[in-house]
C-alpha positions as CSV (number, residue, x, y, z in Angstrom):
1,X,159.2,42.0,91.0
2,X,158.9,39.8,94.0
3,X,161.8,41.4,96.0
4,X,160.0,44.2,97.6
5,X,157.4,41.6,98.9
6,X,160.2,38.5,99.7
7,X,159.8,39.1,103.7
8,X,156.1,39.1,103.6
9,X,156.1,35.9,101.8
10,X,158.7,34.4,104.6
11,X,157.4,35.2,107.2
12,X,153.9,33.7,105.9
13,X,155.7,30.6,105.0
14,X,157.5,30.6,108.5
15,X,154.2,31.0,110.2
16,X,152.7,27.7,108.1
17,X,155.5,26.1,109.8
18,X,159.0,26.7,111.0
19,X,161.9,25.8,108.4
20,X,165.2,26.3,107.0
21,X,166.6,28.6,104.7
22,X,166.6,25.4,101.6
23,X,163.1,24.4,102.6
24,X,161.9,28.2,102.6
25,X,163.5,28.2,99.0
26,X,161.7,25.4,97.2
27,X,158.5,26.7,99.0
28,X,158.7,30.3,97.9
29,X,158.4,28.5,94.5
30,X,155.4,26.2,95.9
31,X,153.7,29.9,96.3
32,X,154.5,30.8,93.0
33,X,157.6,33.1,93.7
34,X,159.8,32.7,91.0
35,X,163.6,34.5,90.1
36,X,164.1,35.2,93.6
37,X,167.8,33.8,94.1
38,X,168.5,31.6,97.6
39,X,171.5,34.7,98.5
40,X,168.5,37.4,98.7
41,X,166.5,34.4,100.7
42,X,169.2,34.2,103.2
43,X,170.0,38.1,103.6
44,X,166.4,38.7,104.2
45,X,166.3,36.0,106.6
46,X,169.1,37.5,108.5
47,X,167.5,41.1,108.3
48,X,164.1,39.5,109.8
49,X,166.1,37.9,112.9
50,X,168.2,41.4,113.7
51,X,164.6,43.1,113.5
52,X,163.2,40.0,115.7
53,X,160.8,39.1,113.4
54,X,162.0,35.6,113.8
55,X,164.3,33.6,116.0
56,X,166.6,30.8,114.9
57,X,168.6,27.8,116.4
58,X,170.3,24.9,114.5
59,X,169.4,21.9,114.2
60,X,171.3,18.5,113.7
61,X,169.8,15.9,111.8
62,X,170.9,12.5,112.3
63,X,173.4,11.8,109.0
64,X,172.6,15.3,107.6
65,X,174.2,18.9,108.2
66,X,173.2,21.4,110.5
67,X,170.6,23.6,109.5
68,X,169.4,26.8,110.6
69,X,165.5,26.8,111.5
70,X,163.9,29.9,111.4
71,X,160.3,30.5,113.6
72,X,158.1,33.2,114.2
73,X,158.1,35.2,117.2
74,X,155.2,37.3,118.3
75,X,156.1,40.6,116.6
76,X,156.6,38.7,113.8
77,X,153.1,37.0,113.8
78,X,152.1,40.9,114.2
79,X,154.0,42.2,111.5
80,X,152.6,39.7,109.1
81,X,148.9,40.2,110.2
82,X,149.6,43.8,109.5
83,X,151.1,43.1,106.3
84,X,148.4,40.9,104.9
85,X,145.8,43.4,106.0
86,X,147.9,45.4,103.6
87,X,148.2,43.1,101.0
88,X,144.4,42.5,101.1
89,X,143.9,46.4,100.0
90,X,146.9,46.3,97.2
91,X,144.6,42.8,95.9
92,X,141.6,45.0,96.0
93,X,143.5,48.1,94.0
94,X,144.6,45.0,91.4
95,X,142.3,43.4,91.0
96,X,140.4,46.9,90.1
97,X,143.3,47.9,87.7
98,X,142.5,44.4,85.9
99,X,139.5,45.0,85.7
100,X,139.9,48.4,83.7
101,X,142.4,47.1,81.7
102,X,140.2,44.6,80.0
103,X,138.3,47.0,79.7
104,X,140.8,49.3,77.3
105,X,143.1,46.3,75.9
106,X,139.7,44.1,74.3
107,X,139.9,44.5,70.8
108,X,137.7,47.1,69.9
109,X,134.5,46.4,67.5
110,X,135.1,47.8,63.9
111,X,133.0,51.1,64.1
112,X,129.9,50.3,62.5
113,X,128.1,53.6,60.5
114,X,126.9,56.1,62.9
């Protein structure tokens, strides 16, 4: 369900602060992303640096591996203000399509005599 939205969600998280591909993981689930597995994290990554969304360099840690940190360039900081101005209408549409719902799934009142 999440799939179609997974690069909005990076680059958000990206903005909040640069990171690597593990940290971007456990986060996604911080947001509340779930079933999203890391491979479809990582290819979307890639896909957001060949459309220079983002930029990344590795990174050594002192008695860790080399990691990958991704960062937000300034097409991507555009991209996602466009995309959450987006996002802000499809909560609007939702949030109305909830509201109707509970309207036609409460249990209806027994009908009383006319």
């Amino acid at each position: 369900m999440y799939s179609s939205l997974l690069q909005v969600f990076l680059l958000l998280l990206i903005c909040e602060r640069p990171a690597h591909g593990y940290d971007l993981v456990q986060r996604l689930t911080g947001l509340g992303v779930t079933g999203i597995e890391r491979g479809q994290v990582y290819r979307c990554l890639r896909a957001l640096e060949q459309q220079e969304l983002v930029v990344s360099a590795w990174l050594t840690a002192p008695g860790g591996p080399a990691r990958r940190q991704y960062e937000l360039t300034a097409a991507g900081q555009d991209d996602l203000r466009q995309s959450m101005s987006e996002m802000s209408r499809l909560g609007r549409v939702v949030s109305s399509c909830l509201t109707r719902w509970a309207s036609v799934a409460a249990p209806s009142r027994a009908p009383g005599p006319p």
